[in-house]
N, C-alpha and C positions, 0 to 999 in steps of 0.2 A: 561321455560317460566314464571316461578316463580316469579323471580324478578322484573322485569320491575312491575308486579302487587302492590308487596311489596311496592316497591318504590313509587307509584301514590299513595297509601294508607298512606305514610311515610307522603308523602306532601300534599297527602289533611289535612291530620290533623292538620299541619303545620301553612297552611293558616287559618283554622276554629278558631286554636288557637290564633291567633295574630289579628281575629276580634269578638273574644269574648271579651265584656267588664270586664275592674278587678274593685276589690268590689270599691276602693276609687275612683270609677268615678263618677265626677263633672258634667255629662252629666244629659241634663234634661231630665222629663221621654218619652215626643215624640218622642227625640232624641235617646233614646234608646229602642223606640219602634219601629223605622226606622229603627234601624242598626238589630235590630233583625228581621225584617222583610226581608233584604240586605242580614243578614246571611243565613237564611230559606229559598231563592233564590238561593243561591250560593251552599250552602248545597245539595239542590235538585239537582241544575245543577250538582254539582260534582257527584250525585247517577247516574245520567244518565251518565254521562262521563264512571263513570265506568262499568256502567252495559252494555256499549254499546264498553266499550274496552272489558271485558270478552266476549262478542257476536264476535267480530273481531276476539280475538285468538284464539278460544276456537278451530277454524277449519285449523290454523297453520298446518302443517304436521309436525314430526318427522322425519330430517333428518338427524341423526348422532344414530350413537349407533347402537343394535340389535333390531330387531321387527319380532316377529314368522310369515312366511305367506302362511298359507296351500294353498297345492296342488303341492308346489315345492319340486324338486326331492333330490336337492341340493343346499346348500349355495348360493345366490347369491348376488355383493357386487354392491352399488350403489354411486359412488363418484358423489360431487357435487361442480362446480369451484363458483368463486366468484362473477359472475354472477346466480346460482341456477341454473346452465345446468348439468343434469347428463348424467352421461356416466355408462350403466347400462352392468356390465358382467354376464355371467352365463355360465353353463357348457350343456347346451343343450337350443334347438332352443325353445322347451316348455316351460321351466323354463325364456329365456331370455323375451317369448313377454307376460307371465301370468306376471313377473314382470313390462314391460312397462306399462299393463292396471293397477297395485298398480300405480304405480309413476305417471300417466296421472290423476289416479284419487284424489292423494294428492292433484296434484297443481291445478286441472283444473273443477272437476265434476261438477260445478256448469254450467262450459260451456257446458259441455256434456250433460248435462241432458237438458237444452234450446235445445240445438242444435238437440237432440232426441226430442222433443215437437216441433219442426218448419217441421222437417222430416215427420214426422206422423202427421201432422195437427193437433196438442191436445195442443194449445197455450189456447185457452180460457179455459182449464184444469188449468192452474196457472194463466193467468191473467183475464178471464172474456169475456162478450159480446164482447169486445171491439175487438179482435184477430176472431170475427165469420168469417170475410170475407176473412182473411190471410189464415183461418184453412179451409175453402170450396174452396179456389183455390188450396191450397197444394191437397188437399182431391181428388179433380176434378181431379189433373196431377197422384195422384198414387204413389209417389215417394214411400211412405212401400212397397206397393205391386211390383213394381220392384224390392227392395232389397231384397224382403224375395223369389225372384225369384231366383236370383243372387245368393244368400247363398245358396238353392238348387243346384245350379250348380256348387259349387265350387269344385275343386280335395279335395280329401281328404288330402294331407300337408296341402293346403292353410285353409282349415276350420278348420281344428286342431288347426292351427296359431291363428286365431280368437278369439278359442274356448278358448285357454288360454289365450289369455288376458282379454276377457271377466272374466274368473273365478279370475283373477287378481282386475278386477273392484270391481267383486262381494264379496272378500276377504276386499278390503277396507272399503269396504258402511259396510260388515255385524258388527250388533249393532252400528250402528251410528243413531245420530238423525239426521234429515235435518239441524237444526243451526251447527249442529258439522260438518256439511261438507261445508256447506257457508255461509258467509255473509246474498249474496241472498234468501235465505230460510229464515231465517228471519225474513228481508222488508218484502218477500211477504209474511208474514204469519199476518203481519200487517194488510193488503191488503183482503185477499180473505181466510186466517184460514190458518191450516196445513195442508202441503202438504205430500203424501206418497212418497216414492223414490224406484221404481223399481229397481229389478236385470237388468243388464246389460247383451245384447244379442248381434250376432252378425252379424244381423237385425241393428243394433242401429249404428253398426261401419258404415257397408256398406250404408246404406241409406246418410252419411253425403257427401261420392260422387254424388250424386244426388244433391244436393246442391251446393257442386263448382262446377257441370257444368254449373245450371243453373246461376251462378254469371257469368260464361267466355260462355255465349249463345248463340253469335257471333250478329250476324244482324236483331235480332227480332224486337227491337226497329227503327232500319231504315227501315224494311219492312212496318211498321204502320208509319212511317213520309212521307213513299216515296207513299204510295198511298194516306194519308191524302193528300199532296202536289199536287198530279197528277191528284185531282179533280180540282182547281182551277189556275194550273198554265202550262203555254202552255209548251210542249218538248223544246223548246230552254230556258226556263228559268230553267226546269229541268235539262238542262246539265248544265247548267253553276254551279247550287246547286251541281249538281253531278259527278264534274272533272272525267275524265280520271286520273289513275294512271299517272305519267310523267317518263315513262320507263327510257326515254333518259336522265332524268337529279337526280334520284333515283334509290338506288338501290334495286335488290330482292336479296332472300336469298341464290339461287342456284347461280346467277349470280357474286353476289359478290359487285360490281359496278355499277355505274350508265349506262346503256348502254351495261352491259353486259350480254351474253346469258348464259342462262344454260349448263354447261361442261357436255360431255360423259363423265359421274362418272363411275367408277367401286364402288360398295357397299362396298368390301371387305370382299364380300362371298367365296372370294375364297380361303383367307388367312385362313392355316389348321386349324382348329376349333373341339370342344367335339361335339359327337353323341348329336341332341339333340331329343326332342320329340315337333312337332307343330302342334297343328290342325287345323291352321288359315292361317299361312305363307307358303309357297313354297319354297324350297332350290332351288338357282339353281348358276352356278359355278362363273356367270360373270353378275351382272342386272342391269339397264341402272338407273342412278340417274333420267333422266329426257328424256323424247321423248319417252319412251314407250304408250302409249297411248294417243294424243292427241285431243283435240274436238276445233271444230272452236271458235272463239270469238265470244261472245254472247253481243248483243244490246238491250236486253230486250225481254219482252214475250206483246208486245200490243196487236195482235190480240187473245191472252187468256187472259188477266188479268181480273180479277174478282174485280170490282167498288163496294165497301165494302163504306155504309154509314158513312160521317166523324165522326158522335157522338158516334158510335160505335165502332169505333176503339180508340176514344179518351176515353170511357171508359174501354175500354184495357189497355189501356195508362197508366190510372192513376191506373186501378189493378194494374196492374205489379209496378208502383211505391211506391203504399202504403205499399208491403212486406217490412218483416221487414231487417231494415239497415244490418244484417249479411248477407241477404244476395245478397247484391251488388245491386247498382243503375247501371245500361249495360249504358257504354259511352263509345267513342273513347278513354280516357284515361286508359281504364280497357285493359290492356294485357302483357307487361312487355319487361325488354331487358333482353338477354343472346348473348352472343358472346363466343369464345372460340380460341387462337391461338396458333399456334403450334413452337414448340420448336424453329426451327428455328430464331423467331423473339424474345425470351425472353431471360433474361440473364441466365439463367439457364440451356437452351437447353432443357428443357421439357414445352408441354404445361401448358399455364394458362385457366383457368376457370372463368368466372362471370356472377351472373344471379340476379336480382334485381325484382320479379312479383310488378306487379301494383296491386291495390286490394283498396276498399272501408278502410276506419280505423276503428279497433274495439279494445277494450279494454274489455279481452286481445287481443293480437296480432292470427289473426289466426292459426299462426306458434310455434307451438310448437320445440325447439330444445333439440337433444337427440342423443345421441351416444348408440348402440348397438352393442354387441361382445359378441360373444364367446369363450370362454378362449383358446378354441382350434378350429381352421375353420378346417372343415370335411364336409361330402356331409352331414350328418344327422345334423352338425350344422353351418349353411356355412355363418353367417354374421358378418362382422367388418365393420359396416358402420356408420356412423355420418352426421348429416345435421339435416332439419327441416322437423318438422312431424306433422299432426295434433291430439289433442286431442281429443281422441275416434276412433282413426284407428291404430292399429299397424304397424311397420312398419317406414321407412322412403322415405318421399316424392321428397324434393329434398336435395343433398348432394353430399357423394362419399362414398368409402368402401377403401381397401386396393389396388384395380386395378383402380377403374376409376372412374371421376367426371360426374355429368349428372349435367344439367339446364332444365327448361322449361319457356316457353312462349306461348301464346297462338297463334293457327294457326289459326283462325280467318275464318275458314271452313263454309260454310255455313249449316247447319246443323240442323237447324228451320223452319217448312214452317208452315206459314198459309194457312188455307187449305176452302173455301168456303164450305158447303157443303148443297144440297137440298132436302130436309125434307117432304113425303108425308102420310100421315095417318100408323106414325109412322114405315115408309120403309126411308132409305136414299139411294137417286138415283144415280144408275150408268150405266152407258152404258156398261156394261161388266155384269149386272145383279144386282138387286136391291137387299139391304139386310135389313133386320131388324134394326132399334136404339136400341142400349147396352144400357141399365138401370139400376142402382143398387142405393140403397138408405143406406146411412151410418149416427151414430150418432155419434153428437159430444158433448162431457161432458162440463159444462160450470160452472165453477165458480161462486158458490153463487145462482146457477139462475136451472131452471129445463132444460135436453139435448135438442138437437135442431137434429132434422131429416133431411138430406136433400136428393138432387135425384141429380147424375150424370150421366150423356149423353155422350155417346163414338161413333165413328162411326169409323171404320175400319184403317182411318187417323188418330186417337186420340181422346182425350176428348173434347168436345164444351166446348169452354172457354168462349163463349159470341153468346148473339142470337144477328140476326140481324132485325132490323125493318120494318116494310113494303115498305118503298122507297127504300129496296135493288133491287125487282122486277124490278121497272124503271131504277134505273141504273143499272143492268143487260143488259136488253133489250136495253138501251141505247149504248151499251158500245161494247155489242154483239149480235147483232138482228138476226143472224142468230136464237137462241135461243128461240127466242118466237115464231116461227113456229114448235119447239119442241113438238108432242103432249104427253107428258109428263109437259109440261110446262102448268102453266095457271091458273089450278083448284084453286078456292079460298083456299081451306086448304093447298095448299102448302107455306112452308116457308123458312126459311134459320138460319143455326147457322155456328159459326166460328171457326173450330177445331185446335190443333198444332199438326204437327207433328212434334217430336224431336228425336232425336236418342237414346236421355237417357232414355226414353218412353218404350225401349225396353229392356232387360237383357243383360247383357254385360261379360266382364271380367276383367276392369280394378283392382275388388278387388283381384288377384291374379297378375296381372303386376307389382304392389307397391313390393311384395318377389322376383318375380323373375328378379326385376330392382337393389336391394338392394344385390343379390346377383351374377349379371352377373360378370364375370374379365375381358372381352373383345370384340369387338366391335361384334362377330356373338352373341354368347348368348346375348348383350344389344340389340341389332333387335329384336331377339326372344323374350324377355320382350317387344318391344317396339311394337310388333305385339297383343299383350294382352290390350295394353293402347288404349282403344275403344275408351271412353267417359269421358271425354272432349276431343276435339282433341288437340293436340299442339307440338310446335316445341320442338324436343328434340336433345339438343347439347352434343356433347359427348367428353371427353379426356380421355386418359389412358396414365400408368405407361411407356409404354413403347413408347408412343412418338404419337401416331395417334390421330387424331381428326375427328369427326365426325359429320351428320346430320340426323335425319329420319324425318318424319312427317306419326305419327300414326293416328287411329284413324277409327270411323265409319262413313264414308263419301259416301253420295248419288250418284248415278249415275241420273244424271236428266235428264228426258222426254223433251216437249216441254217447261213446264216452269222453269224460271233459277232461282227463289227464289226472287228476289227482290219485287214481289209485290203477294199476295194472289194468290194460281191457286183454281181452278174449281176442286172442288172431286169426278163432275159426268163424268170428262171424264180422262178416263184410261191414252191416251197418257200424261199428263200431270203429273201422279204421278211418284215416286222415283222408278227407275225401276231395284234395287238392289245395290250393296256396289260394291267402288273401293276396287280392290285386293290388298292387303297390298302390293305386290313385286309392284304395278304401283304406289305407292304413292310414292312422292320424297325423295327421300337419297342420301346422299354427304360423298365422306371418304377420306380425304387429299388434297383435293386442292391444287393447283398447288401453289395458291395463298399464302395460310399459316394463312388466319382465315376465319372464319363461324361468319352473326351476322345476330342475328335476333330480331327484333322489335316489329311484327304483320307487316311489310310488307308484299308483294306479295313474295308468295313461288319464281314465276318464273312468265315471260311472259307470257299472251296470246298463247294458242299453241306450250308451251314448255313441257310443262306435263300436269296430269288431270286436268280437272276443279276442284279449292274447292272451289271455291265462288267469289261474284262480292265484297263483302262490306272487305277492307281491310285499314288498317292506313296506311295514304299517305307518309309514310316515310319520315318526319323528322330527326327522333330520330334516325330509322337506320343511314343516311347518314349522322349526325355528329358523329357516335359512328366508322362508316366506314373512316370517312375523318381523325379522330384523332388517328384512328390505321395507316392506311396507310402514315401519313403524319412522323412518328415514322420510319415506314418501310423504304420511301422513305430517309429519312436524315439518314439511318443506326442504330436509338437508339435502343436499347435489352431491350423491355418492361418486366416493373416490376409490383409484385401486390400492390404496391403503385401508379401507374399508368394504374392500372385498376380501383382504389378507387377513382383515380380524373378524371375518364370518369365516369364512373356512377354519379357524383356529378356534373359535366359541367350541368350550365344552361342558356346557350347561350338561347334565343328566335328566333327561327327561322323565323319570321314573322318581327324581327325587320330591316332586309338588307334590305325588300322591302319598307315596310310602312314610315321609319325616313327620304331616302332620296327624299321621295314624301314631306313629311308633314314637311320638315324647307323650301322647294322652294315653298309652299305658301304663296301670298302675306297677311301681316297683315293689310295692310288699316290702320295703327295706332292705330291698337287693342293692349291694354298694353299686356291682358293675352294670345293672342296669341305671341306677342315677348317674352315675359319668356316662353313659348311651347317651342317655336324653340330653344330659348336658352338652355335648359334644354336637350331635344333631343338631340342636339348637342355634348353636353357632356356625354353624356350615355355610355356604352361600349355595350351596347345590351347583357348584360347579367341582370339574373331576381335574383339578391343578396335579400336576405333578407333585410338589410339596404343599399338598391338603392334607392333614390326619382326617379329615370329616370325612371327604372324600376315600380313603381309607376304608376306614371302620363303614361306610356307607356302601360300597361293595362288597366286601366281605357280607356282612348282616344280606344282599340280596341273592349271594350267591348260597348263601345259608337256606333261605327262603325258600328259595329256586328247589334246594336238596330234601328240605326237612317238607313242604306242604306236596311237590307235582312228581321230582323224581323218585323217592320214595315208593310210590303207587303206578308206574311205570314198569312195563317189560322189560327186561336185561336187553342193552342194548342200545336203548332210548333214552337220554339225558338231556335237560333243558339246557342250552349252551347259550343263555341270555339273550341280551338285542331286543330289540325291538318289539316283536312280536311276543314273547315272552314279558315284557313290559306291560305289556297291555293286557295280557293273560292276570299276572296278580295286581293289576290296577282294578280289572272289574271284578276279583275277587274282595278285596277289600271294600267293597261296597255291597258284598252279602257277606258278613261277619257269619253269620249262619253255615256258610257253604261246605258241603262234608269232605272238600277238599284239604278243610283246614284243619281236621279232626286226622287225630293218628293213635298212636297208642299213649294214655295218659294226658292227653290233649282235647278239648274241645273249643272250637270254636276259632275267631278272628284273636283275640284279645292272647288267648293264651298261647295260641301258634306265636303271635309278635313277639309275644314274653319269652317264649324258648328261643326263637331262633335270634332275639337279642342277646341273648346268655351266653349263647354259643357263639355266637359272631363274636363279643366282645373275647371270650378267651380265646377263640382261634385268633385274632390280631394280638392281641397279647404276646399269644405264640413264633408269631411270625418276626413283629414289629420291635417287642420287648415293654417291657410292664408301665411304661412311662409316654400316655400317650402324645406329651408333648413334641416327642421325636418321631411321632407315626409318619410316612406319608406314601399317598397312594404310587410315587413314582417309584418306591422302591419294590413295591408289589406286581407294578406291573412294567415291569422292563421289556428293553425292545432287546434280543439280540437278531442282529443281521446275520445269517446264515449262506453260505454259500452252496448254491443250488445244488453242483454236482459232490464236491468233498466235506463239506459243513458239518454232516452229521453221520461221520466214517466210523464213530465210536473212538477212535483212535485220537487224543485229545493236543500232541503237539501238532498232529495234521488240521483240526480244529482250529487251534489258533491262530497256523499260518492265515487261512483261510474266512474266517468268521470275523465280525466287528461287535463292540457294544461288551456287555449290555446297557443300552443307553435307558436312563428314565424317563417317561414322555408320560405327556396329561393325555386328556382323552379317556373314551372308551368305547363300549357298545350301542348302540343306538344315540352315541352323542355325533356331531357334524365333524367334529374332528375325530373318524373315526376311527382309533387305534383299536378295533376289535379283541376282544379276549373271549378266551370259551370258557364258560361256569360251570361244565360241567368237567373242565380237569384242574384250571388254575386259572390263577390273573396277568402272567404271560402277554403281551402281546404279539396276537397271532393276524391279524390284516390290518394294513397302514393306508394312509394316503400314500401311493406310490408317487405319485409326484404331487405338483400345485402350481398351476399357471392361474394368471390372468393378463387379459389382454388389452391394452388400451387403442379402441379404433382410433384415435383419434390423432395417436402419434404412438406406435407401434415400438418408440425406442425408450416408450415411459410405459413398458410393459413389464412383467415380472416372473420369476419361475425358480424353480427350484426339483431337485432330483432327490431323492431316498440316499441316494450312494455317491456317486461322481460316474466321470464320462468311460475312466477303464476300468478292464477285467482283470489288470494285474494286479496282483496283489504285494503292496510294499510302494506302489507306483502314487507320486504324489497325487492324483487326480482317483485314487481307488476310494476311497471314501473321505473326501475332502469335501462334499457339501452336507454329511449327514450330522454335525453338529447343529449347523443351522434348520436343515430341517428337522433337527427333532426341538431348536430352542423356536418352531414356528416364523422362522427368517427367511426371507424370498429373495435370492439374486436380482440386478439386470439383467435385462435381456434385450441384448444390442440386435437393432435386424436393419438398420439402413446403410449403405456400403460404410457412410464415414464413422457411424458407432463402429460396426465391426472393425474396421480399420484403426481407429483411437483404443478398442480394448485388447487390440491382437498381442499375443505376448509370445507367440511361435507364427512361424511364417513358411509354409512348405511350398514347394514348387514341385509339379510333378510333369516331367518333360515328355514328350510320347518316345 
């Protein structure tokens, strides 16, 4: 790293030299009191240039050459391709993941160490007051105290696993300063002084699942819009907000098709398989994908629902919005595709693989990718796996190994309750027996300033995340008057707080599902991993070497009393609470379909009554049923899909909303409105795909977020805005098909015709406004820009710390309920706010004609050639190699570390 220094030192002298003045200068003396003044500016600036590139490299890693790294047993070798992806081998499972936690903490520690401060509520440790109320809700949910549950229960493999990597971490940090490990450290030391940097535990790994789950939380946020809503707005206009899925013309995951039912799946438990060990799962020879346990269709819970004051919840609201950007704003667009099909339909005759997660954008990329092998697979060292992993968890997330590829998506389970709960002289009430309020008081260290004490409140359901205000009482009674004839009910000191309950709330196992997923060969042992994956729930697609394809859906999923989740139940009556877990064997699984692919989107697992309930709030399937219509329509005309033609499915950004809305909106009459005839005209010529440099595209969002404003938010509570996608798609699709509907009437307005005609009017000069008057220069990328933000300093206010730190703004096509889902929210801008965070596919058939690509690149330094070096491609829709057999990695290596014990 020497030279590059050398070099800026060559040239600033350079420069200094050629504005020093020489002796026979004719210059007068102000004039050469100015240029010396000019120089002594420039001089300065160059001290800082440099002083602030030696802060940038200083925390470079060392990837080429030898580097001693105790604790390891044996040599292990770390190749890195020309993207900075390593592929890290070792001769044992110890030495392979003490190595991952070295290499996670080269490129990344600056994220791990945030990511450890957001986990443990200790943000206003580095940044100040500012983070008190981020650090008191973390604090309140418990997430450490779960994890350090969790690590207590882990088998002894899996914590071992842990255990070295952590001592991996901890081998890096030792004698380092904080500037020598980031950037970050740095700025904030700018900010709030220096910071100390703990050892790394394995506490620190597990806690950052508690975190993705709560980014993929399912329906928290539509539990708080659907009761803010159901104060003021009658059940028929509630349904209309709240479509039914459209069975008939979308499909679900078991079913396949639009219309079609969930097949008698065999599992393919019965295909011979290794002894295994379960304490969770059930073997059994033949188990039903779907129809094992079914529960009627559920209409809502009215005669329970618990009438929670609108301010109250809208201060939920904006809690849960204010965390910080890592970790995830909860929208329809947050879930992902993954599909998977089987040999039959590919040219290859082995399945293919793709999975693409949705995810907020962060800089770095959440995803870390990393190949892990050992030189020799054995039971004692059993992994050769590659894919994307996060930093600060050993292990790989999603990927494949030498037998089989997995995806995941999120299953959109309902898995969240808010929970009423009634509060009297420090008992909280239950018709099953009354118990004490949990109380524990924690502090929290603050930045610059003296700690801050606070007190959290737990009731048997969870922690109260929000009191409720006096007018809870009347609409209680209002709501359900049986109730205040309750003689527990009444007494002035009774009151009300707002509890969750979550699943992740609870100790789980998914920190050992990550090994035993990474090391399954075959579809029974990947159940058995897939029976450990508790928390988060989500759809897991599966292919293997030898031709089968598969489906599970894991996970820690309620069995529900009287109420179905969609709106706060009552914590004092027993019938209503979670009245234990579905049995992993009754949760849905799929193993070859007749069909020949599995895709899933966050649609409905299955129908109504075709398997367990996991929830009412699911994405209305768009995305699946153009990812279904473009596989099938390949199938239908006989073409042998490629993973070149998995790369241009995941990148289709057809608008689904545009078949219904363009041919309503050119058969409005203009009345001799200029800017509605260029509308129609423009429309007209559209292809209804959302291109980056589209004007149609353009002017075609704009005009629905217009729609979205002028016919549903309008008529809405303060608080509640339609924030597009999907679901919202389908909302004024079936409106436009009652031209009638008093949705579309407002002031000065009646009807379908004439709402279209305004909100055309208005769409066309707000693009105007934006775009400029000539719309042959419109186009939707400049509307909807990506910028990458950096999770912990991105958005400081402070705008040179911004730029060290921040990438973009890039222009990317895409949008809401399209497959290439660059999410935007309608109800503040066109922004892109959720990405495809990565884009694999996998080819079984030769693993080295596989494909992938990352949001960002492999480090977390910023200025470091590998920091955002693949987001070009991924925003022009461009997938890497992806070398995974020793001699690709070997031919693509372009650093070569050696790490000696």
């Amino acid at each position: 790293m020497a030279a590059p220094d050398a070099q800026n030192e060559k040239e600033s002298s350079a420069l200094l030299e050629v504005l020093r003045p020489t002796s026979g200068s004719n210059l007068s003396v102000s004039a050469r009191v100015l240029l010396r003044i000019i120089a002594g500016v420039l001089v300065f600036a160059l001290i800082l240039a440099l002083v602030g590139l030696f802060l940038v490299r200083r925390s470079f890693p060392t990837t080429d050459g030898e580097i001693s790294l105790p604790g390891l047993d044996a040599p292990v070798t770390v190749h890195r391709d020309e993207s900075g992806v390593p592929t890290i081998e070792a001769e044992s499972a110890h030495d392979l993941f003490l190595a991952q936690g070295f290499v996670h903490a080269q490129d990344r520690f600056w994220e791990m160490d945030f990511r450890r401060h957001v986990t443990s509520g200790r943000l206003s440790e580095l940044f100040g007051k500012s983070q008190l109320g981020t650090d008191t809700f973390i604090r309140t949910l418990g997430w450490r105290k779960v994890a350090e549950q969790e690590v207590k229960k882990l088998d002894k493999t899996s914590l071992g696993y842990y255990e070295a990597y952590a001592d991996g971490v901890n081998a890096y940090l030792k004698d380092k300063s904080p500037t020598e490990l980031s950037l970050e450290y740095a700025v904030l030391g700018l900010e709030t002084g220096s910071t100390e940097v703990e050892k790394w535990t394995p506490v620190d790994s597990v806690a950052w699942l508690k975190a993705m789950a709560w980014d993929l939380r399912s329906n928290l946020e539509d539990e708080i819009d659907r009761s803010i809503l159901s104060s003021e707005l009658t059940d028929e206009q509630m349904s209309d907000l709240y479509p039914d899925y459209p069975y008939a013309t979308r499909p679900t995951i078991l079913g396949g098709r639009a219309g079609d039912k969930a097949p008698k799946n065999r599992s393919g438990d019965d295909v011979e398989q290794k002894p295994r060990v379960d304490d969770r799962a059930r073997e059994d020879d033949e188990a039903q994908a779907g129809g094992t346990v079914t529960e009627a269709p559920r209409t809502g819970n009215t005669d329970t629902e618990a009438a929670v004051p609108t301010d109250d919840l809208l201060e939920l609201r904006n809690t849960l919005t204010s965390l910080p950007p890592m970790l995830g704003q909860n929208s329809d667009d947050i879930g992902s595709n993954s599909w998977v099909i089987s040999g039959e339909h590919t040219n290859t005759g082995r399945p293919l693989l793709s999975n693409d997660p949705h995810l907020a954008p962060a800089m770095p990329s959440v995803w870390y990718q990393v190949g892990l092998r050992c030189k020799k697979v054995t039971d004692e060292c059993p992994f050769d796996v590659t894919g994307f992993s996060f930093s600060g968890l050993p292990g790989v997330v999603i990927g494949h190994n030498q037998s089989i590829a997995w995806g995941l998506t999120n299953l959109g389970a309902d898995v969240t309750d808010l929970v009423v709960e009634k509060i009297r002289d420090g008992k909280v009430i239950h018709d099953d027996g009354d118990e004490p309020l949990q109380v524990r008081k924690e502090t929290i260290e603050v930045a610059g300033e003296d700690p801050r004490e606070i007190t959290i409140r737990s009731t048997r359901n969870g922690p109260l995340v929000s009191k409720l205000d006096g007018t809870y009482r009347k609409a209680l009674d209002a709501t359900t008057g049986a109730d205040s004839q309750d003689p527990k009910s009444g007494p002035a000191e009774e009151h009300y707080g707002l509890a969750l309950d979550w699943t992740a709330l609870r100790p789980g196992t998914t920190a050992s599902a990550v090994f035993a997923i990474n090391k399954a060969t075959n579809w029974q042992e990947f159940r058995h991993a897939a029976s450990l994956f508790d928390v988060p729930s989500q759809n897991l697609v599966y292919a293997d070497v030898a031709g089968n394809i598969g489906y599970q859906a894991p996970g820690m999923i309620p069995r529900r009393g009287k109420a179905d989740g969609t709106v706060p139940r009552r914590g004092w009556k027993s019938d209503e609470d979670w009245q234990g877990w579905v049995d992993f064997e009754d949760l849905p699984s799929l193993y070859n379909p007749e069909r020949g692919w599995i895709v899933t989107a966050n649609n409905p697992v299955a129908a109504p009554g075709e398997t367990v309930q996991l929830g009412e709030d699911f994405d209305y399937g768009d995305r699946a049923r153009r990812i279904t219509k473009r596989i099938k329509d390949a199938v239908d005309e006989g073409r042998k899909l490629r993973p070149m033609d998995m790369a241009e499915i995941q990148n289709d950004d057809q608008n689904p909303f545009a078949a219904k809305l363009v041919p309503e909106a050119v058969k409005i009459h203009s009345h001799g409105d200029e800017d509605i005839l260029e509308a129609k005209k423009l429309l007209k010529s559209w292809n209804g795909f959302d291109s980056a440099n589209s004007a149609g595209a353009a002017y075609f969002n704009v005009l629905t977020k217009t729609l979205l404003e002028q016919t549903i938010s309008s008529k809405l509570p303060d608080g509640v805005s339609p924030a597009g996608g999907s679901r919202w798609y389908l909302v004024l699709s079936e409106l436009l098909e009652d031209p009638d509907s008093q949705w579309w009437s407002s002031k000065g307005v009646e009807g379908r015709d004439q709402a279209l005609r305004k909100a055309m009017k208005t769409a066309w000069a707000e693009t105007e406004d934006l775009l400029g008057p000539e719309p042959v220069t419109w186009r939707w990328g400049i509307l909807h820009r990506l910028t990458i933000r950096n999770a912990s300093l991105g958005e400081s206010g402070i705008t040179p710390v911004e730029k060290l730190f921040n990438r973009g703004p890039y222009e990317v096509s895409g949008g809401s309920g399209v497959v290439h889902a660059t999410g935007w929210d309608a109800s503040v801008g066109y922004e892109t706010n959720w990405v495809p965070s990565m884009r694999q596919t996998v080819d079984l058939s030769n693993f080295d004609a596989s494909n992938w690509i990352n949001l960002t690149g492999a480090s977390g330094h910023a200025f470091h050639p590998h920091y955002d070096d693949q987001t070009n491609d991924w925003a022009a829709n461009v997938n890497r190699p992806w070398p995974y057999s020793k001699k690709a990695v070997a031919a693509a290596a372009e650093d070569t570390l050696t790490l000696e014990p």
